[in-house]
C-alpha positions in Angstrom: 0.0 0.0 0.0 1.5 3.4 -1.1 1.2 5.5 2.4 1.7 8.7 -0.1 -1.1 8.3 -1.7 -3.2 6.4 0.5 -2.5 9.1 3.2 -2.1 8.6 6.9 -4.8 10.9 7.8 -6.9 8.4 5.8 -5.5 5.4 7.5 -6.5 7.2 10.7 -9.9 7.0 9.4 -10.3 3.8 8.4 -8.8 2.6 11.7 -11.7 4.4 13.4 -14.0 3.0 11.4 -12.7 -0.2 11.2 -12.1 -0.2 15.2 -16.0 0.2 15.8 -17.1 -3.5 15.4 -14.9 -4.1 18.4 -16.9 -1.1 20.6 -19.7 -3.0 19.4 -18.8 -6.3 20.6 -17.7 -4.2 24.2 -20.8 -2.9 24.1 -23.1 -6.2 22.8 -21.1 -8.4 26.1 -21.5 -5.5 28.4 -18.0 -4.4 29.1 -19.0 -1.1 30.5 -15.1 -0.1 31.2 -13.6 -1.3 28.1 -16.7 0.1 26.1 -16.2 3.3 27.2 -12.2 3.3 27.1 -12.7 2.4 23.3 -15.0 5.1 22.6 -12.8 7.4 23.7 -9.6 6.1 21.9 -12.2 6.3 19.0 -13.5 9.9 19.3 -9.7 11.1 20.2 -8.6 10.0 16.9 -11.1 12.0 15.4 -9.3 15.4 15.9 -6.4 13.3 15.1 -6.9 12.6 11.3 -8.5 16.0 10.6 -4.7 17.5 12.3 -2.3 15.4 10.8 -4.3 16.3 7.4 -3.8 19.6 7.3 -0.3 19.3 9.1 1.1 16.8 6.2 -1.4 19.0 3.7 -3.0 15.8 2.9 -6.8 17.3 2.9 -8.5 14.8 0.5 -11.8 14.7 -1.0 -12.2 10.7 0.3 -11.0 12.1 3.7 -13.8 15.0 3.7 -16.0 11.7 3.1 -14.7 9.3 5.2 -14.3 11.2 8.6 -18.0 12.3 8.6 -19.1 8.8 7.6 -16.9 7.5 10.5 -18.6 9.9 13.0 -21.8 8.9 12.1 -21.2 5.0 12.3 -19.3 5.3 15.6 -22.4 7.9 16.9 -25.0 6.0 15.4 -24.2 2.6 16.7 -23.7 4.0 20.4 -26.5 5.6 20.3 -29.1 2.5 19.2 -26.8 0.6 22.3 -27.8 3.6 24.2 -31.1 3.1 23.6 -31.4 -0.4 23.5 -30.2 -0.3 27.4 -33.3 2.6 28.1 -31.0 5.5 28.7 -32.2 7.6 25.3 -35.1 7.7 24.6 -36.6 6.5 21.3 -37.4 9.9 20.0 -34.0 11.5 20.9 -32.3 8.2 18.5 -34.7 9.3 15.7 -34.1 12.4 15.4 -30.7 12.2 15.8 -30.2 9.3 12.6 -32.6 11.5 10.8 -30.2 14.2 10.9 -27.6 12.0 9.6 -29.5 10.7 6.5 -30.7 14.3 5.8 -27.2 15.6 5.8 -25.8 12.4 4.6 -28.5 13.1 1.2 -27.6 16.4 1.1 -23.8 15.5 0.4 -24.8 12.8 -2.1 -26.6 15.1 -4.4 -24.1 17.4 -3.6 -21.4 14.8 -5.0 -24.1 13.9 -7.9 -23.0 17.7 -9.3 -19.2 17.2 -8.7 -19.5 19.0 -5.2 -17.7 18.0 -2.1 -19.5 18.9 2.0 -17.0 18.9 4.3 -18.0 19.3 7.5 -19.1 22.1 9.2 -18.8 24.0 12.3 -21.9 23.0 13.2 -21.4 19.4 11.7 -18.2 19.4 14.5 -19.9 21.4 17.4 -23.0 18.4 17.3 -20.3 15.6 17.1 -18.4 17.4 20.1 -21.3 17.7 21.7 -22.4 13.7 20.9 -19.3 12.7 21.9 -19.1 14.0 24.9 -22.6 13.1 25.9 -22.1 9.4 25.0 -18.8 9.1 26.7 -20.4 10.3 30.2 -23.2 8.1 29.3 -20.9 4.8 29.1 -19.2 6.0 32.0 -19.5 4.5 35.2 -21.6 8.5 36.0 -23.9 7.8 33.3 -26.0 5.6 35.3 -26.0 7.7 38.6 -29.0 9.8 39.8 -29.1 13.8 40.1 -29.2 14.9 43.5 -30.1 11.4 45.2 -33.2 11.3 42.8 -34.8 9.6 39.5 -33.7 12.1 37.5 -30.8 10.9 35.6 -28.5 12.4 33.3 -29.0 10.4 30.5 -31.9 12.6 29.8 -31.0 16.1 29.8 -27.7 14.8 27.4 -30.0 12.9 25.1 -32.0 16.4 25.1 -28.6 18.5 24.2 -27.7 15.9 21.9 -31.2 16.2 20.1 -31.1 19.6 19.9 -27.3 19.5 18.6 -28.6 17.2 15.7 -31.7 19.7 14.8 -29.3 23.1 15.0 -26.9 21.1 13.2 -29.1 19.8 10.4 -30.9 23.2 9.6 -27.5 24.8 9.6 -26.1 22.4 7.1 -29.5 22.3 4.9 -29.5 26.4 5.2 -25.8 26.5 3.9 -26.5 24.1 1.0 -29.9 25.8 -0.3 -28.6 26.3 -3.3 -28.1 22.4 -4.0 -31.9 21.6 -2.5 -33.3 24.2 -4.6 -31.5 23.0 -7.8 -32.6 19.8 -7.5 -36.0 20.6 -6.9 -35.8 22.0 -10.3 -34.6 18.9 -12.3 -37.0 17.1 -10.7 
């Protein structure tokens, strides 16, 4: 494999994604610890790739693809887990893979015309803000009541990490009028 071409920033990438069937299997034989470890090794390397891109000015168009598409997988599988163990609720999920495919259609049509998303501040604020959620979630905290009560915090972050999704989505589809309104018109 020619690393030059290739691109280590890539690699990055596709060691994230390819690293997520093993947070999966953490997460599938509950291995809270390890789970949670893993997501964050994941996440870190996130900021990784996107540095040593434009350190080693290796910013590629497969790059602006893969890291987004990486995100989502390693976001979207925690958060059916998440839900699957009853600490998001259903709704929060939805709208937060909604936002995904939206955005996800928007780049394909976008790629249909020769056109390239990367993502956005907004795109990186919700992931931030996803990640973060999700790792306190998986942590050993995750599970403990606010002040001695049923309230946990699951909620409130599933909240923040709805309305992350929603800012984040309008913001991208907003940006990229242009492309939504042009295709309207072929249609």
């Amino acid at each position: 494999m020619n690393l030059k071409k290739t691109g280590i920033p890539n690699l990055v990438t596709a060691a994230r994604i390819a690293l997520i069937p093993v947070f999966m299997v953490c997460m599938e034989f509950y291995w809270p610890i390890t789970a949670m470890t893993l997501f964050i090794v994941i996440s870190l390397t996130d900021a990784l790739d996107g540095y040593l891109a434009r350190r080693m000015n290796q910013v590629t168009d497969l790059g602006k693809i893969l890291d987004p598409l990486a995100d989502k997988l390693l976001v979207t599988v925690a958060v059916l887990y998440l839900t699957a163990d009853a600490q998001i609720e259903v709704w929060v999920a939805i709208i937060i893979i909604a936002r995904e495919f939206v955005v996800s259609s928007l780049r394909v049509v976008a790629a249909s015309k020769g056109l390239v998303i990367a993502a956005g501040w907004s795109g990186k604020i919700k992931t931030t803000v996803q990640l973060v959620a999700i790792t306190f979630m998986l942590s050993p905290w995750g599970y403990a009541p606010i002040f001695s009560t049923d309230f946990y915090w699951a909620g409130p972050l599933g909240w923040l990490m709805a309305l992350a999704a929603l800012w984040s989505g309008a913001d991208y589809l907003w940006k990229h009028r242009g492309i939504v309104k042009q295709n309207e018109k072929e249609i």
